[in-house]
C-alpha positions as CSV (number, residue, x, y, z in Angstrom):
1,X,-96.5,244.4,48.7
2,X,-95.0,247.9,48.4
3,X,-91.7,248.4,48.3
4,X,-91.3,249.7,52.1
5,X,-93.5,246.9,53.0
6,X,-90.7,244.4,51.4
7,X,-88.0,246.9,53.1
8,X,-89.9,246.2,57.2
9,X,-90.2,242.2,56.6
10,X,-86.8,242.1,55.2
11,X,-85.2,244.3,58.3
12,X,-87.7,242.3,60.5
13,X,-86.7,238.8,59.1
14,X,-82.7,240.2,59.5
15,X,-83.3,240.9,62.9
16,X,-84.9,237.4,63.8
17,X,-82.5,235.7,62.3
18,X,-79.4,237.6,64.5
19,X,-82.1,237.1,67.9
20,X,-82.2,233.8,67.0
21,X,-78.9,232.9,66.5
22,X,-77.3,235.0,69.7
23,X,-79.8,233.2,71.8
24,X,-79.0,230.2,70.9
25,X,-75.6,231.0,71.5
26,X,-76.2,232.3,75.2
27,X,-78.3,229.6,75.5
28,X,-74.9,227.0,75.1
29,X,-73.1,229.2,76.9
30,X,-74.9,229.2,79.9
31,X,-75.5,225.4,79.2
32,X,-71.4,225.3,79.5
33,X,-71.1,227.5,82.1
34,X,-73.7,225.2,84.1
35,X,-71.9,222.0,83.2
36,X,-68.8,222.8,84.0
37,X,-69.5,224.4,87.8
38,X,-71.4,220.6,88.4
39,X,-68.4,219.0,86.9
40,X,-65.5,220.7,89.0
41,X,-67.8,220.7,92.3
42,X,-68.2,216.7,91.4
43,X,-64.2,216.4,91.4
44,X,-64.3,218.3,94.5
45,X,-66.2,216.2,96.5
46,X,-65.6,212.6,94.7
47,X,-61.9,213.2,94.9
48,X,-60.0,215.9,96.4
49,X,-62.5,215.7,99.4
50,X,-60.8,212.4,100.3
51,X,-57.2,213.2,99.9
52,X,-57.9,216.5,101.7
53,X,-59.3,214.6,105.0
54,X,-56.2,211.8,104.7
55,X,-53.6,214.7,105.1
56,X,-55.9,216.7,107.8
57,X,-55.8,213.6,109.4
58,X,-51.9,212.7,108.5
59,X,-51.0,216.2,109.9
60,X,-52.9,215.7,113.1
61,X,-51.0,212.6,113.4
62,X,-48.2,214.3,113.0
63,X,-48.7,217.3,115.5
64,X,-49.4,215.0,118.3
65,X,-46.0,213.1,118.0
66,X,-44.2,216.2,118.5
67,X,-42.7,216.5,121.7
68,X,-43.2,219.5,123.6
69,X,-40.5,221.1,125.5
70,X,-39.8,220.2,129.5
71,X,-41.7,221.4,131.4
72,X,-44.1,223.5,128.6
73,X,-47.9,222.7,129.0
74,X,-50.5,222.5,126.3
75,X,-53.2,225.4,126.9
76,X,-55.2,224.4,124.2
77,X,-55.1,222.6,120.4
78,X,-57.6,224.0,117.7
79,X,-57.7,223.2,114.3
80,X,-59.0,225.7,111.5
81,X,-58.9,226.2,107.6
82,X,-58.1,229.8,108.3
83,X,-54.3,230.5,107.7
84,X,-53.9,233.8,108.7
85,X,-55.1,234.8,111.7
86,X,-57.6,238.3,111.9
87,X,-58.4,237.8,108.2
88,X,-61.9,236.2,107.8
């Protein structure tokens, strides 16, 4: 081989090489990235789903045994996850 030709397969192999390797990288990282979104949504739902329904359900419990003022009437009860109203 010429000496150019042994200066393109060397730059060619170099270049390979660093693909190759920051591919593989990405490739974990997304592989991470993946694993860790299913692992935090499993929490979630296996186990702050749960204690999130006992307190709704606790705080209803709780709103209802307040006793409203003499002579004040109820128009209506709605329950919502918004906090602040007008900001959706």
């Amino acid at each position: 081989m010429s000496r150019i030709g042994h200066r393109m397969q060397n730059a060619l192999m170099r270049d390979g090489v660093r693909n190759t390797s920051s591919k593989g990288w990405l490739a974990g990282l997304r592989l991470a990235t993946m694993l860790l979104f299913v692992l935090v949504l499993s929490f979630e739902l296996i186990v702050q789903a749960p204690r999130a329904s006992q307190a709704d359900a606790q705080l209803e419990v709780e709103f209802r045994s307040v006793k409203p003022l003499p002579n004040a009437t109820q128009v209506s009860h709605s329950v919502s996850h918004k906090t602040i109203p007008g900001c959706w």
